[in-house]
N, C-alpha and C positions, 0 to 999 in steps of 0.2 A: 916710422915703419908702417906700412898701408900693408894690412893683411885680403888679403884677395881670395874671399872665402867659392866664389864659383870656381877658381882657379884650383883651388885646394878640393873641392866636389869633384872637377871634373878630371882631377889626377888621382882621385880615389876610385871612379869609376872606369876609368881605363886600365889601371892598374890593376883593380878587382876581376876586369875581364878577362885581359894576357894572360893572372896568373893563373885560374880555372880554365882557360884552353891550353896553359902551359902541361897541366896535370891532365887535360883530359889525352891531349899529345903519348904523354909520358904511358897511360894508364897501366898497363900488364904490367911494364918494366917499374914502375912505382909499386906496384905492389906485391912484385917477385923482393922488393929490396928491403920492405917494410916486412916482408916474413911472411904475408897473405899467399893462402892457397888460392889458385886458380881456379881450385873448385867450387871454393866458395861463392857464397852470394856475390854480385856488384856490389862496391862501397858505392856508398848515398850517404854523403851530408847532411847531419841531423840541420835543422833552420837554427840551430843555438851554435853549431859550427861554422855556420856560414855565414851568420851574425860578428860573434868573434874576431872572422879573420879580415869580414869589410871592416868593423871598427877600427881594428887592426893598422889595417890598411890605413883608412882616414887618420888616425891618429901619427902617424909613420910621414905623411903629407902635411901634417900642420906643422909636424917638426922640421921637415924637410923645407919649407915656406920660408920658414924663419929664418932657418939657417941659410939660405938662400938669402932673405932681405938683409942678413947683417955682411954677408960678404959681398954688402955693394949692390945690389938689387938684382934678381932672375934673367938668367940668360941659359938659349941649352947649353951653350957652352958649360957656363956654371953649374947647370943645373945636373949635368951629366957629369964632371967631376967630380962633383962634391958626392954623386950619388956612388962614383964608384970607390972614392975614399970610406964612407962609408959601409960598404960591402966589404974590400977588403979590409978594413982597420976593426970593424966590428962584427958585423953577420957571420962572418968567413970562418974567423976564429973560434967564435962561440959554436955555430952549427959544428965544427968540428971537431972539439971538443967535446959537445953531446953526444955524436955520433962516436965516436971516439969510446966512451968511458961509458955508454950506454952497450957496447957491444953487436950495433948494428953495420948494418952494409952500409962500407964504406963508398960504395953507390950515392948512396944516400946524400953525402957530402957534396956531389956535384949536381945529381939532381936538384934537392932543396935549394943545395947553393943559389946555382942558378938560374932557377923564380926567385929568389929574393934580389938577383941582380934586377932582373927582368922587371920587378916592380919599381925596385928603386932609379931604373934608367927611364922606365917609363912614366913614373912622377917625375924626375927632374925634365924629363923634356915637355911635359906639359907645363909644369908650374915656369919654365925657362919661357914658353909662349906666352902665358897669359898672364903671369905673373902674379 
């Protein structure tokens, strides 16, 4: 198994990107759902938040690499499959269950949902390229 560490960078950095203009997209309606007043400040991302969720991210892509190399080597085919077994079989349930038992907007649910599809389709189609 050949790990393909540019490949795994450059599906962390796409992914990093979609998902921050996925939210900048979203913004009022994300933060009507998270309970923020309107009148309040604009959120800004502390640099320990934004840190976080690339690691996040990158860590999310070496996993998804692997799993990728063991079902037979990257393809987007595979790579968008396995990303959306993923969503659905784990992201989907847990966010919902947060959201759920946390007592927020069940907004919340499809918003977060999905950007976490949105990352995970967007590494699988990278790391399906370049392998």
């Amino acid at each position: 198994m050949q790990v393909n560490i540019l490949a795994i960078l450059a599906a962390t950095l796409v992914s990093y990107i979609l998902g921050s203009l996925w939210y900048l997209w979203l913004g009022k309606s994300w933060r009507q759902a998270v309970g923020w007043s309107e009148d309040g400040p604009a959120y800004r991302p502390s640099p320990f938040e934004l840190m976080i969720g690339l690691i996040g991210q990158l860590v999310m892509a070496v996993a998804l690499s692997g799993l990728l190399n063991h079902m037979g080597g990257p393809s987007i085919r595979v790579g968008l499959i396995t990303a959306f077994g993923i969503w659905v079989g784990f992201i989907l349930p847990s966010l919902a269950t947060n959201v759920i038992f946390q007592r927020r907007s069940k907004t919340l649910i499809w918003q977060d949902g999905l950007h976490w599809l949105l990352i995970l389709a967007s590494q699988g189609v990278v790391l399906g390229l370049l392998g």
